[in-house]
C-alpha positions as a Markdown table, in Angstrom:
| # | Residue | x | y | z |
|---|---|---|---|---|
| 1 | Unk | -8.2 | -343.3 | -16.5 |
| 2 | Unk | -5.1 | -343.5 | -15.1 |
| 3 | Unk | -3.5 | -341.1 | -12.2 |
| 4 | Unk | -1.2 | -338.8 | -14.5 |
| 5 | Unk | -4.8 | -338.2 | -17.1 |
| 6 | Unk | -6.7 | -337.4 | -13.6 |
| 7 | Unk | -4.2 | -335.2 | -12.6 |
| 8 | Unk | -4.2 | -333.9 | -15.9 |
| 9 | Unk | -7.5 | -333.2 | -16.0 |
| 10 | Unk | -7.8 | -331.9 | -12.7 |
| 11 | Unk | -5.1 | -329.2 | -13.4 |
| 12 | Unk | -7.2 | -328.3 | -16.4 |
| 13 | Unk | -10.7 | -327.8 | -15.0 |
| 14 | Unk | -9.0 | -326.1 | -12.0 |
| 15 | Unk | -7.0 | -323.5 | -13.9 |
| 16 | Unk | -10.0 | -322.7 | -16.1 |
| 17 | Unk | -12.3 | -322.5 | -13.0 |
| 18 | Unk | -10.4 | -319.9 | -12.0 |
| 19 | Unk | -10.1 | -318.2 | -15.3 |
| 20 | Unk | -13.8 | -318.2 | -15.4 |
| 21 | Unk | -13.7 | -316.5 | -11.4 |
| 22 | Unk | -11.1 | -313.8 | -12.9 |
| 23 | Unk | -13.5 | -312.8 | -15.6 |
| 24 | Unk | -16.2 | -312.3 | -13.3 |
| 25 | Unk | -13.7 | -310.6 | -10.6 |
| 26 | Unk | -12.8 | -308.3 | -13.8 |
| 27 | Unk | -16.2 | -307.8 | -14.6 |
| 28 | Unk | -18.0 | -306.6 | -11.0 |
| 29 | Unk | -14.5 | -305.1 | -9.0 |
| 30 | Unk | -15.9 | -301.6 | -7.6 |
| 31 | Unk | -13.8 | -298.6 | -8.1 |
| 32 | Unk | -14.5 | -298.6 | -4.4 |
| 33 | Unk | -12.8 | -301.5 | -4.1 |
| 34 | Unk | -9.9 | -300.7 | -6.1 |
| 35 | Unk | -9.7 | -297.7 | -4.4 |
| 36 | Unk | -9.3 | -299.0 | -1.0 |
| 37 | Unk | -6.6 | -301.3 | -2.7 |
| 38 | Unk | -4.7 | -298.3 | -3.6 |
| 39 | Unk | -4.7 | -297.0 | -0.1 |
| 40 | Unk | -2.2 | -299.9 | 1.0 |
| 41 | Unk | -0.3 | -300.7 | -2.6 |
| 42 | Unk | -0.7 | -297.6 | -5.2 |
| 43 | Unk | 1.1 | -299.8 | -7.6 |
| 44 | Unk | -0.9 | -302.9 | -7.7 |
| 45 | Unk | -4.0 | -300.9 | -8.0 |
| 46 | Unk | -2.7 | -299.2 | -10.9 |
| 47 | Unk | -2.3 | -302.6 | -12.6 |
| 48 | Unk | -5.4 | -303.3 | -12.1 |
| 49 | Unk | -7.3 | -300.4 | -12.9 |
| 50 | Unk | -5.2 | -300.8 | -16.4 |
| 51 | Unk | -7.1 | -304.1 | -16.7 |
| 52 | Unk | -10.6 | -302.9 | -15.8 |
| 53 | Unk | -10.0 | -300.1 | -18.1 |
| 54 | Unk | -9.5 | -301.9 | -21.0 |
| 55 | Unk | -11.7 | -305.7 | -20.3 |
| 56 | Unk | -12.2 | -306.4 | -23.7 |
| 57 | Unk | -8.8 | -306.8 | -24.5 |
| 58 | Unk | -8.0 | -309.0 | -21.2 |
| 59 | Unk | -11.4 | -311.3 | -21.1 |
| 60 | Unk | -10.7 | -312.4 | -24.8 |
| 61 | Unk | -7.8 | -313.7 | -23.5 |
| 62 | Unk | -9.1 | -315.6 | -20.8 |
| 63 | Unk | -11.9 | -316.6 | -22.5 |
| 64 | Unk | -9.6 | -318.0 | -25.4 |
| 65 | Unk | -7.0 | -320.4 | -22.8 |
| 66 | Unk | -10.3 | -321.3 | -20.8 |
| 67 | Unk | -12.2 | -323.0 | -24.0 |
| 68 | Unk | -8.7 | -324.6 | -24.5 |
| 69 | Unk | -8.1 | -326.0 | -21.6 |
| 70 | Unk | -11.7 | -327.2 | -21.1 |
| 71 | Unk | -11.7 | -328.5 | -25.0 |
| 72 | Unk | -8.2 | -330.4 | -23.9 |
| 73 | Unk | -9.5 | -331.9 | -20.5 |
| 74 | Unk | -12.4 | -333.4 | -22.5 |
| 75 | Unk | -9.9 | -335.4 | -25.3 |
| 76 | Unk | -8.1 | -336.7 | -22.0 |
| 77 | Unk | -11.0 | -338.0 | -20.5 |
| 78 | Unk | -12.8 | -339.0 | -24.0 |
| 79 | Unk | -9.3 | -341.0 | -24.9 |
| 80 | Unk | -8.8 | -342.6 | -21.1 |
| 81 | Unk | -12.3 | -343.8 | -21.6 |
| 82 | Unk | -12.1 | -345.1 | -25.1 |
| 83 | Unk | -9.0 | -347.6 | -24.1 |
| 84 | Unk | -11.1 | -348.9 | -21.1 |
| 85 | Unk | -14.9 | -349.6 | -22.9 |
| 86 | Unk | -14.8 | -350.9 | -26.5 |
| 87 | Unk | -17.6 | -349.0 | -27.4 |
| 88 | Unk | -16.9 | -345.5 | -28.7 |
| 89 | Unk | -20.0 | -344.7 | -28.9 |
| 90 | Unk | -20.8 | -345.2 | -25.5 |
| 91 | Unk | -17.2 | -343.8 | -24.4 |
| 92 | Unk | -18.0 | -340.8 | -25.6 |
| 93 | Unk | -21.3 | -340.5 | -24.5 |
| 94 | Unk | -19.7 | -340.7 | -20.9 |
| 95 | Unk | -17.0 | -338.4 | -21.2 |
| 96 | Unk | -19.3 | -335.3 | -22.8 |
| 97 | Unk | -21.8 | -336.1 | -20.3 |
| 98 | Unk | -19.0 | -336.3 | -17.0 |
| 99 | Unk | -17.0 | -333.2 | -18.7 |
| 100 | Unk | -20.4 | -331.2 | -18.8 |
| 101 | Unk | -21.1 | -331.3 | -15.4 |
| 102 | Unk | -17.7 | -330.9 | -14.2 |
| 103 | Unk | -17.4 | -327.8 | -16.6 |
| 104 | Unk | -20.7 | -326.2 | -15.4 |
| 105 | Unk | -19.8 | -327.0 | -11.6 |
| 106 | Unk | -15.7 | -326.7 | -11.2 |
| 107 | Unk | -16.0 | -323.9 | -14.0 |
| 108 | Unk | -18.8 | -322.4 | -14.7 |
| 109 | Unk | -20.6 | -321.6 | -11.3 |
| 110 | Unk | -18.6 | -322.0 | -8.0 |
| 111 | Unk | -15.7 | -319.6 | -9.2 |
| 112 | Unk | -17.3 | -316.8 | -10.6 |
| 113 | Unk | -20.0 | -317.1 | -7.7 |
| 114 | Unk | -16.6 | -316.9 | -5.5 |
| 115 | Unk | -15.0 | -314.4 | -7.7 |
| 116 | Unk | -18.2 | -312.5 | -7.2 |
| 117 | Unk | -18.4 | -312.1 | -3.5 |
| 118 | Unk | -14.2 | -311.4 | -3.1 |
| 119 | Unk | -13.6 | -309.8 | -6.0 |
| 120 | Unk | -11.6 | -307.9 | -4.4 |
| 121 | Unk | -9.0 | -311.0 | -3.2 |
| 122 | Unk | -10.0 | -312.7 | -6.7 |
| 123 | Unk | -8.9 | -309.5 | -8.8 |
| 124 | Unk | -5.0 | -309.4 | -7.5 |
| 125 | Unk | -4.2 | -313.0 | -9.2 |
| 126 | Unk | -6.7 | -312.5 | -11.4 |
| 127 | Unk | -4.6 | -309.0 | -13.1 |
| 128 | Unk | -1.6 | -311.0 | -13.1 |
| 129 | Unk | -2.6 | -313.7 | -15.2 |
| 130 | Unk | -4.5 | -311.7 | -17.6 |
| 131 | Unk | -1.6 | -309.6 | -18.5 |
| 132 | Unk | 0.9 | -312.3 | -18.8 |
| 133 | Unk | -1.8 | -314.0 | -21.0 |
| 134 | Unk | -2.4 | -311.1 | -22.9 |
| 135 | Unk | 1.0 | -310.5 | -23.8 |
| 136 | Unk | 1.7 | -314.0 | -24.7 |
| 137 | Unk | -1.5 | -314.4 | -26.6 |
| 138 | Unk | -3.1 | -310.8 | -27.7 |
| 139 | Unk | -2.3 | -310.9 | -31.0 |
| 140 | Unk | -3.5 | -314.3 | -31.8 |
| 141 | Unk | -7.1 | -313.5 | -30.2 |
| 142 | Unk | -6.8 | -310.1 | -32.0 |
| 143 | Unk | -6.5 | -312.2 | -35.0 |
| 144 | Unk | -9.2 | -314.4 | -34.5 |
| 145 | Unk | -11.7 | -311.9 | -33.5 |
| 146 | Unk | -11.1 | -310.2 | -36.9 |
| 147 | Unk | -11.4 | -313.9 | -38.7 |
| 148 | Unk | -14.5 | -314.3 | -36.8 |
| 149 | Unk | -15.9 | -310.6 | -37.6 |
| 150 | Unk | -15.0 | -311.4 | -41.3 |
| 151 | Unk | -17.4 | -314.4 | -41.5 |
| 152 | Unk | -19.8 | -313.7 | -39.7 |
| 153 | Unk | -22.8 | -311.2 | -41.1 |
| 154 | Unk | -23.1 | -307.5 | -40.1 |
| 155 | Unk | -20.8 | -305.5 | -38.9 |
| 156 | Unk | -18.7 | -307.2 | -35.9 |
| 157 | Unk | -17.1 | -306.1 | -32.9 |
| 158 | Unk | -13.4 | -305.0 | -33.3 |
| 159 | Unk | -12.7 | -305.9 | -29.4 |
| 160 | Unk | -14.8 | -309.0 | -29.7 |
| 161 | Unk | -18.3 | -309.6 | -28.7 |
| 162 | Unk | -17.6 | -310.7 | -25.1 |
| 163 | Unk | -17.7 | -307.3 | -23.4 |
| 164 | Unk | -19.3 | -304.6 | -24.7 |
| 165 | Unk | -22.9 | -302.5 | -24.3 |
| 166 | Unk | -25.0 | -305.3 | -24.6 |
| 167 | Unk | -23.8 | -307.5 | -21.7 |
| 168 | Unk | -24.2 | -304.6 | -19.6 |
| 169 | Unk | -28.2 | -303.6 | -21.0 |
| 170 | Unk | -28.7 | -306.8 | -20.1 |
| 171 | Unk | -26.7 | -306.8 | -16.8 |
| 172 | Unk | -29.2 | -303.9 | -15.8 |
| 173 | Unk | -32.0 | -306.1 | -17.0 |
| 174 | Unk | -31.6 | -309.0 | -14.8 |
| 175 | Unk | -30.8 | -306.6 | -12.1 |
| 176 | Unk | -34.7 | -305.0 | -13.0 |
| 177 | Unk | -36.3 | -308.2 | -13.1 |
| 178 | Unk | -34.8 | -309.2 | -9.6 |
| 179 | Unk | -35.9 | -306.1 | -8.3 |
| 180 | Unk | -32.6 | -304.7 | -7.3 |
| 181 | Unk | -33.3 | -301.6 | -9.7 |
| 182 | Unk | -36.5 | -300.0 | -9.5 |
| 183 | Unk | -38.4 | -299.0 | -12.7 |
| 184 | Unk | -37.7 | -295.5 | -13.0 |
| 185 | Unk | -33.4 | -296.5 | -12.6 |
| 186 | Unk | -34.1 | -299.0 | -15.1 |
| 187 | Unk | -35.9 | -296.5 | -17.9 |
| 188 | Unk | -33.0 | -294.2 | -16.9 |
| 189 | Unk | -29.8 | -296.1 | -17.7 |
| 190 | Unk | -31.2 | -297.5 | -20.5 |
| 191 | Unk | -31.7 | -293.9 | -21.3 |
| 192 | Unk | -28.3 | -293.0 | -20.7 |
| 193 | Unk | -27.1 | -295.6 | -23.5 |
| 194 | Unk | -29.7 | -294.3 | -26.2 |
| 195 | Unk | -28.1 | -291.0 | -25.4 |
| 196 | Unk | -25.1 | -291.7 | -27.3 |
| 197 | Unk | -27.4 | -292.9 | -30.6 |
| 198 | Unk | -29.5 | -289.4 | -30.0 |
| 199 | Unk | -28.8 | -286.5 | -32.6 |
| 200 | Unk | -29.3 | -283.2 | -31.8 |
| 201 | Unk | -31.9 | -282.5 | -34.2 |
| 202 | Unk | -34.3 | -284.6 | -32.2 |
| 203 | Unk | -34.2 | -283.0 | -29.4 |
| 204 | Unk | -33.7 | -279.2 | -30.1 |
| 205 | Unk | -36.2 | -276.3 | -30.0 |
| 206 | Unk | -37.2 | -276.0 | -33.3 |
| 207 | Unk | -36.4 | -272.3 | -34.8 |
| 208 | Unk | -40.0 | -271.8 | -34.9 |
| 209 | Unk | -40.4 | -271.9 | -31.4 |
| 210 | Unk | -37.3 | -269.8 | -30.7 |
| 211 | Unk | -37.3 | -266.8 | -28.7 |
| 212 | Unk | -34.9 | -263.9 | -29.9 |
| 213 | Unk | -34.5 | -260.2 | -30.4 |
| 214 | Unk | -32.8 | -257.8 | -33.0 |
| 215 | Unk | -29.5 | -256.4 | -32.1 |
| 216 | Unk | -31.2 | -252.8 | -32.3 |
| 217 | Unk | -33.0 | -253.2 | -29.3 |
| 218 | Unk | -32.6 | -251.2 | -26.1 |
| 219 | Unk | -31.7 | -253.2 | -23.0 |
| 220 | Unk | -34.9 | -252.2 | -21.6 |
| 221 | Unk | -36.7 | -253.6 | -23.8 |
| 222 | Unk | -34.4 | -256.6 | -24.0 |
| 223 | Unk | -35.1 | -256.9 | -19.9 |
| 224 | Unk | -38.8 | -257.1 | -21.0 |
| 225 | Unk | -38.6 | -259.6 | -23.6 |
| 226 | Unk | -37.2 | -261.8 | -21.0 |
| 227 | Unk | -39.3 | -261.1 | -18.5 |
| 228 | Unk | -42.6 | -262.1 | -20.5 |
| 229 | Unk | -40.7 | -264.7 | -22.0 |
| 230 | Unk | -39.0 | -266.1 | -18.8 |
| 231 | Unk | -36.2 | -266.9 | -20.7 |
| 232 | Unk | -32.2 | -265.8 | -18.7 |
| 233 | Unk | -30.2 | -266.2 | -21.9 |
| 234 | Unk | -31.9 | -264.9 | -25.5 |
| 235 | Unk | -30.5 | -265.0 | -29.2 |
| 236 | Unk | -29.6 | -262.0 | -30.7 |
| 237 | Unk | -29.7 | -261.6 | -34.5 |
| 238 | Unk | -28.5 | -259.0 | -36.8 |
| 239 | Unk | -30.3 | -259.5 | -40.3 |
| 240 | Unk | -33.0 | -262.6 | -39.8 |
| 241 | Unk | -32.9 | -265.6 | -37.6 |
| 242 | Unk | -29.8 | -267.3 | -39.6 |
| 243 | Unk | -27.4 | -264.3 | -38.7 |
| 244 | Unk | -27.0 | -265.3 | -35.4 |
| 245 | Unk | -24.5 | -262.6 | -33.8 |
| 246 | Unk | -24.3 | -263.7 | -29.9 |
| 247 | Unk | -26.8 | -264.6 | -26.9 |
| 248 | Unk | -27.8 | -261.9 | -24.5 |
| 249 | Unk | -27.4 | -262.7 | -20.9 |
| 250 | Unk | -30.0 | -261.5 | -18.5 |
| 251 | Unk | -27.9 | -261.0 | -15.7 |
| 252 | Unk | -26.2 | -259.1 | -17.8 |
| 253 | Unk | -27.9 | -257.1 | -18.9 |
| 254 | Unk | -29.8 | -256.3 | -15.3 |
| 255 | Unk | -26.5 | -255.4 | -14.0 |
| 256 | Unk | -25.7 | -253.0 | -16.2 |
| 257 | Unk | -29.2 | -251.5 | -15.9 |
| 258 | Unk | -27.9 | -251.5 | -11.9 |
| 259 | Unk | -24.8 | -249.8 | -12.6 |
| 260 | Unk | -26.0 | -247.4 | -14.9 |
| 261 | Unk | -29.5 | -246.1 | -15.1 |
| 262 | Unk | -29.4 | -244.3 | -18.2 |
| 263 | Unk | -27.9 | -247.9 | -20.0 |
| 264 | Unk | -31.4 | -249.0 | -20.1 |
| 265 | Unk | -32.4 | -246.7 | -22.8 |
| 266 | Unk | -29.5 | -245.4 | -24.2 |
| 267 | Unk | -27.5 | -249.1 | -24.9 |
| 268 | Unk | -28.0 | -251.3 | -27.4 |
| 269 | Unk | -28.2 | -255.1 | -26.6 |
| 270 | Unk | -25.7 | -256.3 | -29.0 |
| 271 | Unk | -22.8 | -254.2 | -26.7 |
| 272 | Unk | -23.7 | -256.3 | -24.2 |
| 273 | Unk | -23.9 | -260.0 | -25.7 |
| 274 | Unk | -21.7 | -263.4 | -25.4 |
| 275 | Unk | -20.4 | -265.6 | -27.6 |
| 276 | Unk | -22.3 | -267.7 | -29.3 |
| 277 | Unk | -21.7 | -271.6 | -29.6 |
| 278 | Unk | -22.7 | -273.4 | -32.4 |
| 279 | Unk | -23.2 | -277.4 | -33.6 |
| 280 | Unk | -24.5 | -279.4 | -36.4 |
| 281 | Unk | -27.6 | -281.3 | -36.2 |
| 282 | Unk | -26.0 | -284.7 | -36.5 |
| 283 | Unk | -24.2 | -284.3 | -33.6 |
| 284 | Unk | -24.5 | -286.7 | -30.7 |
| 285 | Unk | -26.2 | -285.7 | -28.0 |
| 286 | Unk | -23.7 | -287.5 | -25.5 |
| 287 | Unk | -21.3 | -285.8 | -27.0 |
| 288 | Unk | -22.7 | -282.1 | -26.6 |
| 289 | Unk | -23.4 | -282.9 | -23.6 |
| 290 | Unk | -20.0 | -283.4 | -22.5 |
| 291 | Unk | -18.7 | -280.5 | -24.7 |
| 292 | Unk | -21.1 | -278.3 | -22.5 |
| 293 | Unk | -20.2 | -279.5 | -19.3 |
| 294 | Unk | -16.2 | -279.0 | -19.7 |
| 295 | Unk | -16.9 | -275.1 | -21.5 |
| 296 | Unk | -19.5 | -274.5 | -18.9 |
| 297 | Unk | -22.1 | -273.7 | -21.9 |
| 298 | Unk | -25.6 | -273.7 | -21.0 |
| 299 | Unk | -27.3 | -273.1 | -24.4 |
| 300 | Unk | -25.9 | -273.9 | -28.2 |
| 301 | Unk | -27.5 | -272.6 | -31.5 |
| 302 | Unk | -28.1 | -275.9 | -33.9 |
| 303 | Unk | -27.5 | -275.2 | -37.6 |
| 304 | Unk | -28.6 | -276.9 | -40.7 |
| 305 | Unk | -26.4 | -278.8 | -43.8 |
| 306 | Unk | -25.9 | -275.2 | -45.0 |
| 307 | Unk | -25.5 | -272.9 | -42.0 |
| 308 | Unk | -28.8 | -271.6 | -41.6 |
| 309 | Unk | -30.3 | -271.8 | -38.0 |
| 310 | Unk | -32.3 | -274.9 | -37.5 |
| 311 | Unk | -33.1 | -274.4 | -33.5 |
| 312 | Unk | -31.5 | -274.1 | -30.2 |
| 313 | Unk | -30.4 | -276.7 | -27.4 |
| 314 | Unk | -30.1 | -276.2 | -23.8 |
| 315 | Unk | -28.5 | -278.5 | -21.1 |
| 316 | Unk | -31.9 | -278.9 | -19.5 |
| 317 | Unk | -33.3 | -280.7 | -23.2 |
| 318 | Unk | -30.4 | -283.5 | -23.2 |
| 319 | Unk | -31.0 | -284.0 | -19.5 |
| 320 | Unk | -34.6 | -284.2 | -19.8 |
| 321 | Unk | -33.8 | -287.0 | -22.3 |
| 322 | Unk | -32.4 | -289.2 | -19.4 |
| 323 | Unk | -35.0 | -288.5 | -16.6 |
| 324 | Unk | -37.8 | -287.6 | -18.4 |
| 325 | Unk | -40.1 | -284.6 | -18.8 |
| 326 | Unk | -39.2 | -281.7 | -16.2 |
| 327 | Unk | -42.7 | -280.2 | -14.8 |
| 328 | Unk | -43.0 | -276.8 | -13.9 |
| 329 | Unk | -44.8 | -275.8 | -10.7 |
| 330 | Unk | -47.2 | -274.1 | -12.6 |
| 331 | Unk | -48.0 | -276.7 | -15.1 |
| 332 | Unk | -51.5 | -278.1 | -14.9 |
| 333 | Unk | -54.5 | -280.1 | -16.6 |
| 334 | Unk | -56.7 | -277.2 | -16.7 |
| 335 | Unk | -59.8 | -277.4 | -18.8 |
| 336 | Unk | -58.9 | -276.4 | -22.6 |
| 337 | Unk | -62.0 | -273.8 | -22.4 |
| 338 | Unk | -62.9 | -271.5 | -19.4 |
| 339 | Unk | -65.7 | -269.0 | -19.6 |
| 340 | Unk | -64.6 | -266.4 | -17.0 |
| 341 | Unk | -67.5 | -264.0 | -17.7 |
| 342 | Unk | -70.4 | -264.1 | -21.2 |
| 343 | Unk | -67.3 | -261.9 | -23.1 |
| 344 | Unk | -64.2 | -263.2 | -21.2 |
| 345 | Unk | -62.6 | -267.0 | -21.8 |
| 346 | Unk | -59.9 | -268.8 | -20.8 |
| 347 | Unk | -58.3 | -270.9 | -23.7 |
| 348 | Unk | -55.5 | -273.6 | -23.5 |
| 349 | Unk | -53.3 | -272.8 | -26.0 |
| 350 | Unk | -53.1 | -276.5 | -27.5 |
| 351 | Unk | -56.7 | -276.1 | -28.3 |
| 352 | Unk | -57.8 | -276.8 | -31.8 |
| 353 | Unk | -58.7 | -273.8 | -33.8 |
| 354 | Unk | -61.6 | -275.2 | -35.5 |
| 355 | Unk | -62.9 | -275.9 | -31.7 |
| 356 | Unk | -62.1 | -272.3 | -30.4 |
| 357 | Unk | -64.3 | -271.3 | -33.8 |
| 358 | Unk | -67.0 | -273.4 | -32.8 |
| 359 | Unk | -67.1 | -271.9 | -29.1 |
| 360 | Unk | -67.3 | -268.4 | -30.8 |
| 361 | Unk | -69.8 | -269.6 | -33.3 |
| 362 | Unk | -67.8 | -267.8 | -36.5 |
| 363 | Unk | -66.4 | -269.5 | -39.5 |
| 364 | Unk | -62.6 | -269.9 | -40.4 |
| 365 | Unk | -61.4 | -268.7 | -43.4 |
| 366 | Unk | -59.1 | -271.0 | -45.8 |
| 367 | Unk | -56.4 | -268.5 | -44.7 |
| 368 | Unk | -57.0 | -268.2 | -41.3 |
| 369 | Unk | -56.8 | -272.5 | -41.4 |
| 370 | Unk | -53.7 | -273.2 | -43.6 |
| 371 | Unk | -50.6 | -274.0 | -42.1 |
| 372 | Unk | -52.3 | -274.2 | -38.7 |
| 373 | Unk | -54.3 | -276.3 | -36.1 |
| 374 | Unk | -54.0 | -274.8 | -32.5 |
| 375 | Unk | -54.8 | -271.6 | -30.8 |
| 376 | Unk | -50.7 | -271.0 | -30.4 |
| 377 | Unk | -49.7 | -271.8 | -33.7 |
| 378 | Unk | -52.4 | -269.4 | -35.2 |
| 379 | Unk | -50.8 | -266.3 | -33.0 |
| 380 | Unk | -47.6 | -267.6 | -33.9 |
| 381 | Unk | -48.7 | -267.4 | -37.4 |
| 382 | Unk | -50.1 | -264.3 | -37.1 |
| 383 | Unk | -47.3 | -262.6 | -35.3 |
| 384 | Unk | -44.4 | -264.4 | -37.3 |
| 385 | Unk | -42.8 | -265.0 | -34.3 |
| 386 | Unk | -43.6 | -267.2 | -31.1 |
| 387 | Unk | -46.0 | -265.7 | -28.8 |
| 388 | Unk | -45.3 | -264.7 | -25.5 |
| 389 | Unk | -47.2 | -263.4 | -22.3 |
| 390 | Unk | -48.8 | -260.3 | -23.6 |
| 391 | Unk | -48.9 | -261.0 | -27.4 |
| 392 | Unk | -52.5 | -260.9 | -29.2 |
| 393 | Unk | -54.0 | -261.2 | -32.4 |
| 394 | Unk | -57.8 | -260.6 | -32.8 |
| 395 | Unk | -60.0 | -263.1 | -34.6 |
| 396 | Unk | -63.3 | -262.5 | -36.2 |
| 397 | Unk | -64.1 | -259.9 | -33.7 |
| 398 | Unk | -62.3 | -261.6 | -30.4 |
| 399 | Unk | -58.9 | -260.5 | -29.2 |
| 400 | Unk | -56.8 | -263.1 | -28.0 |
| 401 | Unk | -54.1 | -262.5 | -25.5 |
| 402 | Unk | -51.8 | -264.8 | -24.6 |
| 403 | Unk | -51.3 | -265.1 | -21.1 |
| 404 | Unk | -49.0 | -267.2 | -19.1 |
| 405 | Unk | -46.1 | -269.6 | -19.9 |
| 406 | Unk | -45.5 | -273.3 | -18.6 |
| 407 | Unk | -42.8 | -275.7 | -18.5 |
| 408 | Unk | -39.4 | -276.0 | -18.3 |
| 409 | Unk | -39.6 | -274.3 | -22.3 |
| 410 | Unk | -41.7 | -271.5 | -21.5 |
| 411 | Unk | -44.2 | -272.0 | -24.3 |
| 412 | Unk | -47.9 | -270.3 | -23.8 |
| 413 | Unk | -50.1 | -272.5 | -21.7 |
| 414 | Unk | -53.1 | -270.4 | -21.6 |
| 415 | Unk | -54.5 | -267.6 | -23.7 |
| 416 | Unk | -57.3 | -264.5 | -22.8 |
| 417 | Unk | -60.0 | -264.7 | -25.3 |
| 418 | Unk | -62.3 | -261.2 | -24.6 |
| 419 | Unk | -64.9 | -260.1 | -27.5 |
| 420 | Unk | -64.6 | -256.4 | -28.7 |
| 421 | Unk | -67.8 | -254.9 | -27.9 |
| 422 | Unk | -68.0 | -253.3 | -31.4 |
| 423 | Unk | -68.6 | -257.5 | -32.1 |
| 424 | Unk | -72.1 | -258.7 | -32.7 |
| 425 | Unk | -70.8 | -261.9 | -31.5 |
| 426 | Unk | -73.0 | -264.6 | -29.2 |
| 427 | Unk | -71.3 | -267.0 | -26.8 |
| 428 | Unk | -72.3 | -270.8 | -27.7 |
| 429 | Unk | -73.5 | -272.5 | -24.2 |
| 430 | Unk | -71.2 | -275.4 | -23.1 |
């Protein structure tokens, strides 16, 4: 090889060594960092923050002049070496095996490990180049990428494959495995990304478990619905549950009881009510939850394909998808069956029906079984409505009451079971 190919080369593995550090620079600058870059020259952090913005459409780029410059430095070397040995064969055995180590050291590891730990020297040069390159060369990557989406199955990337969700899931992964991000961080940022693939529908109180009130009612006895319920904001409807007409506010409605004594039985709850929001089902949950944060809505009513009411979604449900389930103080693993006294039991409210029977020693109906299977959903049933503390239904000479509320969604936990004494009815032991 003589000097002017070795300088050749040189120049080559060099400039794409340090297109290889700006990538990296681009890819793990802090908006800390850029920040304190702003505090000396405003304008040269705005250039870059215009580049770590938009990535995909810089590191194409790069990547693009950095597989042709490597590509170019190993014909140099491959054509030096095949007018000094004979053999071709073995001449190009050398060069690919010289050029791969010289790519994975000159290139591939010292400058991005460089560009790593000064990122934010690397990143000033590093802007520069990519938007001089970009304006050179965007539309010919552009072009590529979409010959390369074109022929290759599924659906492609319009931006290109070399920076998008995936990198990152898998950024977070290595960072796991290291143990730089403990297990619960890990569960939750993957979290974060589902988010955005989450309908609403999937995480929604279903209309069956809704709790709401007709717009006839007194605000006293609104005030006690959400006392027992323990919910602060309430549906109000006018005809059934698809004629949604507002939500009723607690606060509300306790300060008008406040203000004015007499509201309590003489005003109706739908002169006091707010606006209702409404979304589809198919709606992202990422999205909703952005569209709650900037209009400062807490709940939203979810409708179906044709406009009838399919449930309700609070702030708390799409959170709880990132972090997990939300406990209530009161939550607990009590026992599902609790004799108190011989004609007084405490029942969780998940327990099978077919058990509670068994415990009472009576025998279900076909009725009584259909569309059911737990002590909740037969009250439910029974009341046409969800139960809450204070509801109670009677069975085969036994009055259930339902009793307290737990979690964050306020659904019975527990239920009273007491036997009527006019029922000849004889406790199974346990």
């Amino acid at each position: 090889m003589n000097f002017l190919n070795f300088v050749e080369v040189a120049l080559l593995l060099l400039f794409s060594g340090f297109l290889a550090g700006s990538e990296s620079a681009i890819n793990s600058i802090s908006r800390v960092a850029i920040d304190m870059i702003g505090e000396k020259n405003s304008a040269r952090a705005l250039r870059i923050k215009s580049v770590v913005t938009e990535p995909a459409r810089y590191l194409n780029v790069l990547l693009f002049v950095r597989k042709g410059c490597e590509l170019t430095a190993t014909v140099l070397v491959a054509q030096s070496l095949f007018n000094t040995y004979d053999n071709h064969a073995l001449a190009l055995s050398i060069a690919i095996l010289v050029m791969l180590v010289l790519s994975y050291v000159v290139v591939g590891v010292g400058p991005r490990t460089l560009a790593k730990q000064n990122s934010a020297q690397w990143i000033v040069p590093a802007t520069i180049c990519a938007r001089i390159l970009a304006t050179i060369l965007g539309p010919l990557t552009s072009l590529l990428i979409a010959i390369g989406n074109a022929i290759t199955p599924g659906k492609g990337f319009k931006s290109g494959p070399f920076a998008n969700e995936e990198e990152l899931r898998d950024l977070v992964d290595q960072a796991h495995e290291s143990g730089l991000v403990e297990e619960s961080e890990h569960e939750m940022i993957h979290s974060v990304f589902e988010l955005g693939e989450t309908l609403v529908r999937e995480l929604m109180v279903p209309r069956t478990e809704m709790v709401w009130i007709e717009r006839s009612k007194t605000l006293r006895q609104a005030l006690s619905l959400a006392l027992r319920s323990g919910f602060s904001r309430i549906p109000v409807i006018d005809e059934n549950l698809d004629s949604i007409i507002g939500i009723a506010y607690v606060k509300d409605l306790a300060m008008r009881s406040h203000e004015y004594r007499e509201a309590e039985q003489n005003e109706r709850v739908d002169e006091h009510l707010r606006q209702a929001t409404f979304v589809p089902e198919t709606k992202s949950a990422a999205e909703l939850l952005k569209e709650m944060q900037r209009d400062q809505i807490h709940l939203a009513i979810v409708v179906d394909e044709y406009g009838g009411t399919a449930g309700l979604i609070t702030i708390e449900d799409i959170l709880e998808e990132i972090v997990g389930e939300i406990a209530d103080e009161y939550d607990d693993d009590a026992d599902e069956i609790q004799w108190v006294d011989d004609n007084t039991a405490r029942v969780s409210a998940r327990l099978h029906l077919e058990d509670l029977a068994e415990h009472l020693s009576c025998e279900l109906t076909d009725e009584e079984r259909e569309d059911v299977d737990t002590v909740g959903g037969y009250m439910a049933k029974i009341l046409g409505r969800v139960p809450i503390p204070g509801s109670t239904v009677t069975l085969h000479g036994w009055q259930i009451t339902a009793e307290r509320i737990v979690g964050r969604r306020h659904r019975i936990g527990t239920v009273l079971v007491t036997r009527n004494e006019s029922a000849e009815v004889i406790r199974e032991s346990l």
